[in-house]
Each structure stands twice: as structure tokens, then as C-alpha cells.
N, C-alpha and C positions, 0 to 999 in steps of 0.2 A: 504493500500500500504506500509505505512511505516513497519508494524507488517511482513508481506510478506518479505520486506526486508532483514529486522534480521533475520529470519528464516532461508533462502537464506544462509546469512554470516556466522550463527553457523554451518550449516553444512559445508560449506566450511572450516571453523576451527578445524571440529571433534569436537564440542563440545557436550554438551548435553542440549539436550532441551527435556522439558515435556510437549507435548500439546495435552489433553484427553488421555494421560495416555502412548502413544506412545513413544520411545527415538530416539533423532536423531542418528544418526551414531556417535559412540563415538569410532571411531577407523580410521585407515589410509587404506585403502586396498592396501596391497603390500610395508608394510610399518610399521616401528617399529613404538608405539604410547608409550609416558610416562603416567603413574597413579601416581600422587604424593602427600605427605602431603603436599605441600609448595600450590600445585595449589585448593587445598580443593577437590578433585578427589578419594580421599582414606583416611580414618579414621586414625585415629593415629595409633591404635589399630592391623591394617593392611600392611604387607609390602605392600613397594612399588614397581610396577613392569614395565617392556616393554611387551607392547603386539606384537605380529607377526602375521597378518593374511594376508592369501595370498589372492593375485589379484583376482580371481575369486570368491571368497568365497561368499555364497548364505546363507540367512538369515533362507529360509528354511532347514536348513541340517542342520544335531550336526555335530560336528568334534571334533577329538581326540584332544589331549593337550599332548605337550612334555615341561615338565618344568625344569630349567636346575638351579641349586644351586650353587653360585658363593664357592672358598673359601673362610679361613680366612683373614690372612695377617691383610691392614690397615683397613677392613671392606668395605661397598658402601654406601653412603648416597643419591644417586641419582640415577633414574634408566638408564642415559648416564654410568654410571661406570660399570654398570653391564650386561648391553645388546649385550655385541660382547665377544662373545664363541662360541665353534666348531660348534652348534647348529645354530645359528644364522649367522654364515659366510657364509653357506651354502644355505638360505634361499633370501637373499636381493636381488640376480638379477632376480628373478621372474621367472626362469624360472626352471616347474616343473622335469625337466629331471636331472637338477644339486642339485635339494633338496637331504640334508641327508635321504636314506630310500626309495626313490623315486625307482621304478619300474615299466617297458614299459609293464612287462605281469603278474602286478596284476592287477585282476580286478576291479571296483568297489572303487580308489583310488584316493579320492580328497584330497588333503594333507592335511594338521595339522595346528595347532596356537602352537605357543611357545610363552611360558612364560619365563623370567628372572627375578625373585623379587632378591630384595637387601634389607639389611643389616646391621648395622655397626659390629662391630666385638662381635659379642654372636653366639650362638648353634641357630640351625635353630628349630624353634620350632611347632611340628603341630598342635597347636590349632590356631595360626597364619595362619599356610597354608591351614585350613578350611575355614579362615575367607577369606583369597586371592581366596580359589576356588567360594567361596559365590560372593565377589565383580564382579569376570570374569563374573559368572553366568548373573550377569547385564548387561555387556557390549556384549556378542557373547551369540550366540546358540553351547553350549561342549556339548559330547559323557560321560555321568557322567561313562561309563563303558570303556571308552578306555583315562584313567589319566596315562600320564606316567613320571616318576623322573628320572634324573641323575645329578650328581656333581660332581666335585672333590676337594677333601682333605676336608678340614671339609664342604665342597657342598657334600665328600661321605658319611661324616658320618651322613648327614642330610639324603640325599637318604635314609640309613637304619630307622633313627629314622621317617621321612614318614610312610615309610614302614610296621614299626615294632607299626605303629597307625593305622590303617584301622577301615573298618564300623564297629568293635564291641569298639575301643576306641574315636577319631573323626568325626568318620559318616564317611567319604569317603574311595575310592575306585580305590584301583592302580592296573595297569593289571601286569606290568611291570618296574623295575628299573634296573639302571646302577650304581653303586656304583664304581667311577673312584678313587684309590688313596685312600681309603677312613683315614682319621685321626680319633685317640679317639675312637676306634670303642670297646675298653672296658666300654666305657660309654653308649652304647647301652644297653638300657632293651629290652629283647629275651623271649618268654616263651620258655621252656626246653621240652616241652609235644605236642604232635599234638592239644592238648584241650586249651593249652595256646600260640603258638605262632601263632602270628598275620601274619605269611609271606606267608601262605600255598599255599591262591590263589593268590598269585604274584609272576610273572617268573621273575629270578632273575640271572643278568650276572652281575659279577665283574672281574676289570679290576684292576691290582694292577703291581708295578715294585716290585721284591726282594729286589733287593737292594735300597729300597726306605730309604734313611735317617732321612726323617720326620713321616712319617705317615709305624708306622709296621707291616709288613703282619703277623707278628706272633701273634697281636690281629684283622688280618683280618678274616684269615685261620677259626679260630673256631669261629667266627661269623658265616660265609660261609656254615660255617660245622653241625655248629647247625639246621639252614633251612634246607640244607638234611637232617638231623640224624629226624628231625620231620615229615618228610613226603615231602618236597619241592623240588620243580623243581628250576636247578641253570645249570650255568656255569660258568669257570674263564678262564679268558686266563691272564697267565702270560706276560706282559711287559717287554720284552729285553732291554737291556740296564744299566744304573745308573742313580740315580736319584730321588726327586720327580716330576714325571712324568706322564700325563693322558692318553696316547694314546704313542702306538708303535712308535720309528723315523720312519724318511724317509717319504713314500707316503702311507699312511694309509688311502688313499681315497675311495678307493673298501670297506676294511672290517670295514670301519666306516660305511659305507650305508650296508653295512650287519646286523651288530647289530643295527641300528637305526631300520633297516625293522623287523628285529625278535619284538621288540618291540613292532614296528606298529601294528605288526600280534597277537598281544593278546589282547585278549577283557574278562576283571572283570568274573568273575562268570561261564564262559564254557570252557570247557576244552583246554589247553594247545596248540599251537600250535608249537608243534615240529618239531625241524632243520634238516633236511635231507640235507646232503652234499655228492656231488659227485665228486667220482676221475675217469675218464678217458672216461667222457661221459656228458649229456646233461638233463635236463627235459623237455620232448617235451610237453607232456601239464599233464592240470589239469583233471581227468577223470570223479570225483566226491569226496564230500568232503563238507563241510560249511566253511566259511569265509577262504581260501586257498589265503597261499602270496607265488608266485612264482617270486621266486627273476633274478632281472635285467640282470645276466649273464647266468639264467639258470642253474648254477650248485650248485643251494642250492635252496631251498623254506623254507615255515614252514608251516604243517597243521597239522588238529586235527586227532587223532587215529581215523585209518577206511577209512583216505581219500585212494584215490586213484589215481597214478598218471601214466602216460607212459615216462619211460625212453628209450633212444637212446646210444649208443655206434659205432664208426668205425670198420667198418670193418677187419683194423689193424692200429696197434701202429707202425708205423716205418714199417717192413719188420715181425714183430711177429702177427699173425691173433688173433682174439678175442675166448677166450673161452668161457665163464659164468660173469652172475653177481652173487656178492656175498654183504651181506650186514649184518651189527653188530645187528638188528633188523627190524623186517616186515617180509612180504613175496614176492616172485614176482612170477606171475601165470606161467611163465617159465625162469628159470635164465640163460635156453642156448642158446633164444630167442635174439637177440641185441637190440631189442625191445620188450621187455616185460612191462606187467601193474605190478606195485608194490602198496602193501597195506601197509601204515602206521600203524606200532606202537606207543604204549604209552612211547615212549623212544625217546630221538635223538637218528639218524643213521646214522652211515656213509657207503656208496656206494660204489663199486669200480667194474669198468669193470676191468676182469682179462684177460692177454694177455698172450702167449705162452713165457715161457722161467722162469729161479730161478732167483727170487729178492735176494738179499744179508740185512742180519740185523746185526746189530749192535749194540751194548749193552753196555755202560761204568757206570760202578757204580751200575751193577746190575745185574741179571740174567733172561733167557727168557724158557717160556714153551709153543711151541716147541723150542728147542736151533735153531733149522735153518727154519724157517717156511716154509710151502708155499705159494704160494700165494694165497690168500683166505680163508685162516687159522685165525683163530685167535687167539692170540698172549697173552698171560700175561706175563709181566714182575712186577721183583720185586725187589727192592732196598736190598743193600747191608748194612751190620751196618757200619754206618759213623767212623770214627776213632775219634770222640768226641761224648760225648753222647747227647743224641736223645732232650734231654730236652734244650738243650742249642744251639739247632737250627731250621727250618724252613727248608722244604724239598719242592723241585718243581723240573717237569721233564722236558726237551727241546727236540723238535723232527725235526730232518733234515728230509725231506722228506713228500711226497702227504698227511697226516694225519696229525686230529687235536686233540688233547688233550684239551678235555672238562672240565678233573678234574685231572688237572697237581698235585697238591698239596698231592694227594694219595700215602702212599708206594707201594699200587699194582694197577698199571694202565692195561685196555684191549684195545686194538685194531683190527681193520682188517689188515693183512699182504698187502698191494698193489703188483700192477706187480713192482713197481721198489723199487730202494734200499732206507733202511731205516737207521739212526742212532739214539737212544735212549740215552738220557746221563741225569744222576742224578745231579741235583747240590743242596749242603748243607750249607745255610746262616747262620753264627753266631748271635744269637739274642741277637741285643746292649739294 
């Protein structure tokens, strides 16, 4: 009875007990838990972290992991310091509709554990964060193929140094990172070669401000740049505003649960699932396809090349009727159809139902081929020589209008022309 007892109490503690070999619940369900050196819970050897696991979470099932790298500053000695980030703000009312990434029409989606490990103030290091994937390993049943990193400022430049260790240097295995802000990102080891950089199977968005003062996109950019030039799937989206800054002002709630889902939607080792966005219509459904994330508002998803999906379009914009769809890659079995099936390519795409009437473009700091497009055209433009030279600045594009720039950072950017009006403008940051 009295043995019964205890048993009884340490599960109500979250602690851990070992009887014939079993572990009691060493976790909170719906509910941040600490791993600490002070509690004897985690080796020296090992950060310390919060774990996140949600309310319904079932022993039998892996789940994905989103693990988030505080930055610098005064360091964290505790995992109270480190556990409330964009990640985790999003997670604690339990309820799965307001999770970052969450989606009513993916299938197949029981949400994620989040990690916070802390720190004092040093470079985040991965032979440590093998050690922290090993200890998790103990405590939950993870998806060893769906690991996913983000940070910001030196939490970015750990994101890359993650990264830039995968199964052929720390044994693990990242599908996807976010590299927010990232600082030092000179101090990143990169292989230069398809044969030597470690990023190839990791989809990889960075998020960075120009005018960041601390952490500089001019040793971001050719980090970034390096992952493409080797073969790698990326995106950036440039951060309006000044600052050292992690996410866009304002309400950045939509397209934060955008890029957490793109995340979500890659799994280690099979091919890539690419963003399909749409301007001036809907995705009705999924037609066929493997592991397909159709995102919560329907006008984006991400799936692997080959899927196949049905898109929707109105019958008119305002008082202009519907022409065609027209799109930057795939195919659609009829594009005059307003509902047609379209097949994914090996590329993001962007989408655009085209309506009756000339869009107006716009172009400052630069030049466009076609100078006046149409709509459904597609568009290069291309920067103009700066009035300082090239070497002593950092170059990104900003776009007014239905279209997203995937790789702002380029002097020659493509797009799809939409039905409405566009403006393109260049801006040239002096590199302090």
C-alpha cells in the first residue's frame, strides 16, 4: 500500500520512476515541464530545456519537434528564462486551432513538442544539441525525421550551425530551419560543394531586417547564398522596418502560422515540400500527392512534386470576369477552366487567377522585361548600378502588391505579373 502510494504521488509530480524498466510520465500534458542541472534531470554535459507537449499527446505516436534557440544578451541559466518565445506563446492555451502552424485542412495533424534549451552566454553548440535530442529521446516518443530549429540572433546563428551538423557530422537530422536575425553568421563552417555542404536536405527560410544594427545581412546574404549556389532549397523574406528584429511589426499572426506550417510540412530525407501561393482564388482540395499541408486559409499549401491539387477562382473580381490561371511553375490540366487540377512542381509557385482589364507596374531602381507587362506574363526585372559601388552595400527588393519575393536579395528577380497593380522598388544598405 504504502509503495502504491508513492507511485501514485510521483506521477502526480511528473516525476520519474523506474519500475521493471517502464518511466512514469516525466512530463506535464498541456504544459511547459523544466529539465535541469540543479534538479539532477539532465547531465551537466546537456542543456537544459522546457519541454511543450500538448494535451492530447499519445505515447503511441512520434511527433515532430520544433526547437527554438534563445539569443545572446545576458545568457539563460534556467529553463523559466528561456521558455516564453513566439513558439511557445502560441502553444499554452491548449487549444489546437491557435497553435503556430496549426491547420483545419491538413490532414493527418497532431501537433508538435517544443523545445526551449538554455544557455549562458556561449555559441550554441551541436554536439550538445545531440546530447539534448538523446535526453528528449527518454522522456516523449519524437518523429527522428521531422526535427525542426529556429532562433534568433545568435539562437540564428545556432539555427545555421544545427544545420550546417547533420547525420554525416552529429548523427541527427533536421527537415527544416528558420534562421531569424541571425548574428556571426561568418563564423559559420559551410561546405562550398554539393559533396561538402551539410544543408542540402534541409529546407531553409531566413528571416533577417536590412537595417539590422546588430546582426549583418551582408554576412547573412552569402550564407543564404551559399545553400543555393550548392544545390539547396531556401527562402528569405526581408523584415521591414529598423532594427534588431525577429518577425515583421504589426500582426504577423497569419504569416507566422504560414512559415511554422511550411516547416511542419517537411519530413528528413523525401523530397521537399513546396509552397504554392495563390492570388485571387482558393485550394479546394488535395487530389493526390504524399504527406500534402494545405494551409488554414487555403491560399497557400506545401506539397511534394507530382502532387496534385484543385484550384477555385470567382467568377469575377469586382465587375472584370475571370480569364485563365497562370502560374511561375507546374501545370494545370486546363488554365481556362476556374477550376482546374494543377500539378506541382519541383519549385515554389506562385498562382494567380487572371481577370479582365491592364495591371499597371512599376519599377524604381530598376528596369522591367516586358517594360509594361501583362497580366500573366512574366516579369524580370533588374537593378540599376547603385550610385556607390556594389561592394560596399547589400541589395534587397520590396514589392507593393499581391506577390511574394522569395529571393529579394537577387539583382535579377522573376515574377508573375497579377490582374492588379504592382510596384517594385530597389533598396541599397550601406554595409557598417
Amino acid at each position: 500500500m504504502i509503495v502504491r502510494s508513492l507511485i501514485v504521488t510521483l506521477y502526480a509530480l511528473g516525476g520519474i520512476l523506474f519500475l521493471g524498466g517502464i518511466p512514469a510520465a516525466a512530463y506535464t500534458p498541456g504544459a511547459q515541464h523544466n529539465y535541469t542541472h540543479e534538479d539532477g534531470m539532465v547531465p551537466k554535459d546537456t542543456y537544459q530545456y522546457s519541454l511543450w507537449v500538448p494535451e492530447d499527446y499519445k505515447k503511441d505516436r512520434s511527433y515532430p519537434v520544433v526547437f527554438y534557440l534563445h539569443g545572446g544578451g545576458r545568457g539563460r541559466y534556467h529553463p523559466d528564462q528561456g521558455k516564453r518565445n513566439m513558439v511557445s506563446q502560441r502553444l499554452l492555451d491548449n487549444q489546437r486551432w491557435s497553435d503556430a502552424g496549426y491547420s483545419g485542412n491538413a490532414v493527418g495533424q497532431f501537433g508538435y513538442l517544443h523545445v526551449a534549451p538554455v544557455k549562458p552566454v556561449a555559441r550554441w553548440n551541436p554536439a550538445q544539441f545531440k546530447r539534448l535530442i538523446d535526453h528528449l529521446k527518454t522522456k516523449v516518443n519524437i518523429d527522428e525525421k521531422r526535427l525542426y530549429v529556429t532562433g534568433f540572433s545568435m539562437g540564428g546563428q545556432g539555427t545555421w550551425k544545427i544545420g550546417c551538423a547533420d547525420e554525416h557530422g552529429e548523427g541527427y537530422q533536421i527537415a527544416a530551419m528558420m534562421p531569424l536575425g541571425a548574428w556571426g553568421c561568418k563564423e559559420v563552417q559551410r561546405g562550398t560543394t554539393a559533396e561538402t555542404c551539410r544543408t542540402l536536405k534541409t529546407a531553409v527560410w531566413v528571416l533577417h531586417c536590412p537595417l539590422d544594427h546588430v546582426s549583418r545581412i551582408s554576412e547573412q546574404i552569402p550564407l543564404y547564398q551559399n545553400h543555393l549556389d550548392c544545390g539547396g532549397y531556401g527562402r528569405f523574406t526581408m523584415i521591414p522596418g529598423r532594427g534588431h528584429i525577429s518577425r515583421p511589426p504589426g500582426n504577423d499572426k497569419e504569416a507566422f502560422s504560414m512559415r511554422m506550417a511550411w516547416m511542419l510540412s517537411q519530413t528528413y530525407g523525401t523530397p521537399f515540400n513546396y509552397c504554392v501561393e495563390l492570388s485571387g482564388g482558393v485550394i479546394m482540395e488535395v487530389v493526390s500527392g504524399k504527406r500534402p499541408f494545405l494551409g488554414d486559409t487555403s491560399k497557400y499549401g506545401f506539397f511534394e512534386p507530382g502532387s496534385v491539387i484543385r484550384v477555385s477562382a470567382p467568377e469575377k473580381q469586382g465587375e472584370r470576369p475571370f480569364v485563365k490561371w497562370v502560374a511561375s511553375g507546374g501545370t494545370f490540366s486546363d488554365p481556362e477552366s476556374r477550376r482546374p487540377l494543377f500539378t506541382v512542381g519541383a519549385a515554389d509557385a506562385q498562382m494567380t487567377a487572371i481577370y479582365k482589364g491592364k495591371p499597371k507596374l512599376t519599377v524604381r531602381g530598376g528596369g522591367s522585361v516586358p517594360l509594361q507587362p501583362q497580366a500573366g506574363q512574366m516579369v524580370t526585372v533588374t537593378v540599376s548600378d547603385p550610385e556607390s559601388p556594389r561592394t560596399a552595400q547589400v541589395l534587397h527588393w520590396t514589392a507593393d502588391g499581391p506577390i511574394a519575393l522569395v529571393q529579394p536579395h537577387l539583382e535579377k528577380i522573376r515574377f508573375l505579373m497579377p490582374s492588379d497593380d504592382v510596384t517594385i522598388e530597389a533598396h541599397w544598405t550601406k554595409i557598417k
